[in-house]
C-alpha positions as CSV (number, residue, x, y, z in Angstrom):
1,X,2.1,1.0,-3.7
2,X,3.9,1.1,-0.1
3,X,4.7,4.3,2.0
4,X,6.9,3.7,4.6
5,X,6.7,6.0,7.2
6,X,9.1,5.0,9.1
7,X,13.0,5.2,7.8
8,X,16.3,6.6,9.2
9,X,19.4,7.6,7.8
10,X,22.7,9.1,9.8
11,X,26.0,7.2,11.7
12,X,26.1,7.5,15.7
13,X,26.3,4.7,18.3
14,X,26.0,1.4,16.6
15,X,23.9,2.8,13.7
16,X,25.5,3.2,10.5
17,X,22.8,4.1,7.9
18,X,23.2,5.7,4.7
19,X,21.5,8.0,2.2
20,X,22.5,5.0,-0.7
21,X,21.0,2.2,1.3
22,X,18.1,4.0,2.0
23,X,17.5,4.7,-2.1
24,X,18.8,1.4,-3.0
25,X,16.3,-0.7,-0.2
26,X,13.5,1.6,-1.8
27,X,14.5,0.3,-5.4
28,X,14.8,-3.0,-4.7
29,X,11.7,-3.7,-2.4
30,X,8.8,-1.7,-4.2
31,X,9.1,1.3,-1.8
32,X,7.5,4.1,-3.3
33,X,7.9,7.0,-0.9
34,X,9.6,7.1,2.8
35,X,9.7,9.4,5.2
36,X,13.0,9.8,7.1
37,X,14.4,10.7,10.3
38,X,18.2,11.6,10.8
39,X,19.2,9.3,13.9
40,X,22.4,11.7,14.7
41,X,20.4,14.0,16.8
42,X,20.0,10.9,19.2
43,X,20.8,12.6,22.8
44,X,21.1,9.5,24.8
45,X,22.2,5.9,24.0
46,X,21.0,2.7,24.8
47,X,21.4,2.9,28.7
48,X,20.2,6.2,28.7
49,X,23.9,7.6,28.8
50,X,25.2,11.3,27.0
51,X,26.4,10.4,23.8
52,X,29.6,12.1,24.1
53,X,29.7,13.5,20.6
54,X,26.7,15.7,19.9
55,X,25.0,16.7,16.3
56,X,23.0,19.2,16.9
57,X,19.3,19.1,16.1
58,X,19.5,21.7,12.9
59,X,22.7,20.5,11.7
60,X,20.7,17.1,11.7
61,X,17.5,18.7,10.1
62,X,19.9,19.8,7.5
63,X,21.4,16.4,6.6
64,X,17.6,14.9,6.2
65,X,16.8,18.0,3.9
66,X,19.8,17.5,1.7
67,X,18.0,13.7,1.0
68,X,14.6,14.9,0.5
69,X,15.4,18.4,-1.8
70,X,17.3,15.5,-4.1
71,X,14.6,13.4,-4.4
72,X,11.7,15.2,-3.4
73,X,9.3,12.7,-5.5
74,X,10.6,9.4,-3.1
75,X,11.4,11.2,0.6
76,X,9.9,13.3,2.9
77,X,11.9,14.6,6.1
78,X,10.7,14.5,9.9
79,X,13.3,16.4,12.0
80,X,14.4,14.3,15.3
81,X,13.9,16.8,17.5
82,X,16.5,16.8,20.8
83,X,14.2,16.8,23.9
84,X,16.6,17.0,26.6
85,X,19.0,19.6,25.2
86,X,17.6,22.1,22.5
87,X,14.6,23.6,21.7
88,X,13.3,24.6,18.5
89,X,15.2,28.1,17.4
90,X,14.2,29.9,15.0
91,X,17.1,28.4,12.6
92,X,15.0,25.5,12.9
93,X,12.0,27.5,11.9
94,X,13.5,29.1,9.2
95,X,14.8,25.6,7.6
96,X,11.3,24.5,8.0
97,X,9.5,27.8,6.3
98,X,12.2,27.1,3.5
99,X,11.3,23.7,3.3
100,X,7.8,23.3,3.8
101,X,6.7,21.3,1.0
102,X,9.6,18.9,1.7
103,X,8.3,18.6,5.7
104,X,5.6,16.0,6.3
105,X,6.1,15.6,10.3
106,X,7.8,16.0,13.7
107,X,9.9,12.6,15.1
108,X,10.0,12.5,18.9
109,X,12.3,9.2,20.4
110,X,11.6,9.4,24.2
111,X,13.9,6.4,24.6
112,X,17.0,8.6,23.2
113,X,15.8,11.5,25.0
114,X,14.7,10.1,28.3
115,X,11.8,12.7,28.2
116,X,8.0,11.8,28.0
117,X,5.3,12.9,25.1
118,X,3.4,14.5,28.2
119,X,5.8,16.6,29.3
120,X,5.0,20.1,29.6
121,X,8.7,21.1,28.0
122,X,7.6,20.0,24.6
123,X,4.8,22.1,24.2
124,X,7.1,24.6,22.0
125,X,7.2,21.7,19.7
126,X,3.2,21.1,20.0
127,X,2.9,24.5,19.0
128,X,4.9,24.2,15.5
129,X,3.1,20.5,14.8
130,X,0.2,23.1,15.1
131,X,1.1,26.0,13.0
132,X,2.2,24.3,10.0
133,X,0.2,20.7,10.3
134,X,2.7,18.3,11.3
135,X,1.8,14.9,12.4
136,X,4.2,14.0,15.4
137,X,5.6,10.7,14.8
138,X,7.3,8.8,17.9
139,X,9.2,6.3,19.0
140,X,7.6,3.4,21.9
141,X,8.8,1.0,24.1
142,X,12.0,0.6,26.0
143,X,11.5,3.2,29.1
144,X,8.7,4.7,31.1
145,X,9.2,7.9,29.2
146,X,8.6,5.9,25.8
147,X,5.3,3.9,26.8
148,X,2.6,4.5,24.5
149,X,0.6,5.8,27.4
150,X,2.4,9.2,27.6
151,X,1.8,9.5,23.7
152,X,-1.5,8.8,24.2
153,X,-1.6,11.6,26.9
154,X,-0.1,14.0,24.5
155,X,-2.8,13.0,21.7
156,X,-5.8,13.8,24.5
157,X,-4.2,16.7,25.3
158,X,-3.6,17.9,22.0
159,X,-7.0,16.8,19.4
160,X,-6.3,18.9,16.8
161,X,-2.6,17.3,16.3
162,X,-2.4,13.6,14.4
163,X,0.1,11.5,16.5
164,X,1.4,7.6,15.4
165,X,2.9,5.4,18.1
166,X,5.8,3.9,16.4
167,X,6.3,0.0,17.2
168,X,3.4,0.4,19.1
169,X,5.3,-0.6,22.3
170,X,8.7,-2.1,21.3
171,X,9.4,-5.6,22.8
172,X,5.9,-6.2,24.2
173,X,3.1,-7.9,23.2
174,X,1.3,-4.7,21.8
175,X,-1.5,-5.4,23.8
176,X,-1.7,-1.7,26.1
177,X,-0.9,0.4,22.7
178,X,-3.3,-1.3,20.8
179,X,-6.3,-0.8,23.9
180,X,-5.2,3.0,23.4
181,X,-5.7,3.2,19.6
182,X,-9.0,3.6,20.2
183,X,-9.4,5.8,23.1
184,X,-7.7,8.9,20.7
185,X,-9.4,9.7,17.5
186,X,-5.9,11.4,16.8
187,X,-3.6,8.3,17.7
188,X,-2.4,5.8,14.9
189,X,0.3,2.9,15.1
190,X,2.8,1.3,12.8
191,X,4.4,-1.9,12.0
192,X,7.7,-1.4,12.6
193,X,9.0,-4.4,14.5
194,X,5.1,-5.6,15.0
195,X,4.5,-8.9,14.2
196,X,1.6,-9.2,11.9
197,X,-0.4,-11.0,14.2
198,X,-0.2,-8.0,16.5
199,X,-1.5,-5.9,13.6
200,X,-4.7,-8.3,12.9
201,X,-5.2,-7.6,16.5
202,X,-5.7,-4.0,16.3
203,X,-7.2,-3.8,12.9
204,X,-9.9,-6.6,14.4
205,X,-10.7,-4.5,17.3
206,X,-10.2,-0.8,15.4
207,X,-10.2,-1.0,12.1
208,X,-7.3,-0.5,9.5
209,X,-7.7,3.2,9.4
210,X,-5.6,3.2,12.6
211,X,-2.4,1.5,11.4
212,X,0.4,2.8,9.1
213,X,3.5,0.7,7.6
214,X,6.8,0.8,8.9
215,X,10.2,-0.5,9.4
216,X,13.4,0.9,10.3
217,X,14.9,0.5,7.3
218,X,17.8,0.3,7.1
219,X,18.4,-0.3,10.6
220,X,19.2,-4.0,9.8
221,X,22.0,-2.8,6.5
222,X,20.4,-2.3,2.8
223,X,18.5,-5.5,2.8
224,X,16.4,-4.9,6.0
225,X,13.5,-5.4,4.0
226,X,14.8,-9.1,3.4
227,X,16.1,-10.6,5.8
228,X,18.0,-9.3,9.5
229,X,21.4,-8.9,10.6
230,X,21.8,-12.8,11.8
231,X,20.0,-14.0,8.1
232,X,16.8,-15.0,9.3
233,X,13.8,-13.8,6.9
234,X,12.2,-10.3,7.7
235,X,8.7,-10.0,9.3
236,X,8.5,-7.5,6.6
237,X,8.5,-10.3,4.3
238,X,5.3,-11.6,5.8
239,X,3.6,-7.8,4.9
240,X,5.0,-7.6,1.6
241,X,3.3,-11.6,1.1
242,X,1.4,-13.7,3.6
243,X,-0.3,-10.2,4.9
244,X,-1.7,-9.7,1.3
245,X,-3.8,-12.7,1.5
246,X,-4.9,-12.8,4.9
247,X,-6.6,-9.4,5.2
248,X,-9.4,-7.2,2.2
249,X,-7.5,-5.6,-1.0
250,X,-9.0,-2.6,1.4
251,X,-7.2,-3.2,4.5
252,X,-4.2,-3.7,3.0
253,X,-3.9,-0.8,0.7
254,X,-5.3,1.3,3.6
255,X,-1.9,-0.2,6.0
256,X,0.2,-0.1,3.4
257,X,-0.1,3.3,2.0
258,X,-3.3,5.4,2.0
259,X,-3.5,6.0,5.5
260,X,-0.1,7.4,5.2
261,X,-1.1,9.4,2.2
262,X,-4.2,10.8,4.2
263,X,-2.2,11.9,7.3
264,X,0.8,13.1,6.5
265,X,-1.1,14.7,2.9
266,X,1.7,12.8,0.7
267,X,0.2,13.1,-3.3
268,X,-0.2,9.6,-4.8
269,X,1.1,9.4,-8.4
């Protein structure tokens, strides 16, 4: 089985993924449950510029609920959350009341935002993660305001809330997000982008309970499971294979779906 925790849909900036590539990369690659985040309610782009054409952050929600209330068995929904420009209204809380059961977690992306997990201006959204038992799930690497430190400050501030560094510091070597793992009983990582050898790291010096799979998909087009956009083979590939037989039957099923199951409380068929 495979959960990946980790999955967009939505068209803005140079992003262009669909609701059919997400159901046909989960059909073709073994994926038996994702959990998706709607990339339109990106604030900033890449240089840290106003997108000039806005979706706002319920009209966003919306989008991801419209995937998950069709296949409710396959995909869960995190709402992007806008961290510079809306707050959570209570539209927002009324989609979510609506659609508890269809709601596994909060996404936070810093790097589109420009705004830090440690900020005292998301503590509205603290307070929601708290009320219905929301794991935060968040993007890191690329900025200051995306290092896995300031995640990790959020996740001391904040014990009773689960929170997973995604890419566990994109385009380093891992190395300060993995020291952190430890230092939070709340604080997990993921795989997305992380080479495996990154990921023996961390489960050597913590344990697999701390990691969770995850990818992008399908950041790279349908086949980002395969191969990326220039061809070359997929580090994913190396999970889906090579992974398999360098770690326990244990570690593996723990990375590659229970801990997911556990934290976000998805039930296992």
């Amino acid at each position: 089985m495979i959960i990946d925790t980790h999955v967009h849909i939505g068209s803005i900036m140079d992003f262009q993924m669909s609701c059919d590539d997400v159901l046909y990369s989960m059909e073709r690659y073994g994926i038996d449950f994702s959990l998706v985040s709607n990339v339109e309610a990106a604030e900033l782009d890449h240089l840290g510029r106003p997108i000039p054409v806005q979706v706002s952050q319920n009209d966003a929600f919306r989008k991801t609920l419209a995937l998950a209330q069709q296949y409710p068995e396959r995909i869960g929904a995190l709402p992007w959350m806008k961290l510079r420009s809306e707050k959570p209204d209570r539209e927002f809380i009324r989609l979510l009341e609506q659609n508890r059961a269809l709601v596994y977690g909060i996404k936070l992306h810093p790097f589109h935002s420009r705004v830090a997990p440690d900020d005292p201006s998301l503590e509205a959204i603290y307070e929601i993660a708290r009320a219905y038992q929301l794991p935060i799930v968040s993007h890191t690497g690329g900025c200051e305001e995306a290092r896995s430190v300031h995640l990790y400050r959020a996740a001391k501030a904040h014990p009773d809330l689960s929170f997973v560094m995604v890419h566990m510091d994109l385009g380093t070597d891992h190395q300060e997000a993995i020291s952190l793992l430890g230092e939070a009983e709340n604080l997990y990582g993921d795989t997305t982008w992380v080479p495996v050898s990154a990921t023996l790291s961390a489960v050597k010096r913590w344990g697999s309970g701390k990691i969770l799979f995850g990818s992008d998909s399908p950041i790279d087009g349908a086949d980002t499971y395969l191969h990326n956009k220039t061809g070359d083979r997929s580090l994913y590939q190396e999970y889906f294979n090579e992974f398999r037989a360098i770690v326990s039957p244990e570690d593996y099923d723990n990375i590659m779906y229970r801990n997911a199951a556990r934290l976000f409380g998805i039930r296992l068929s």
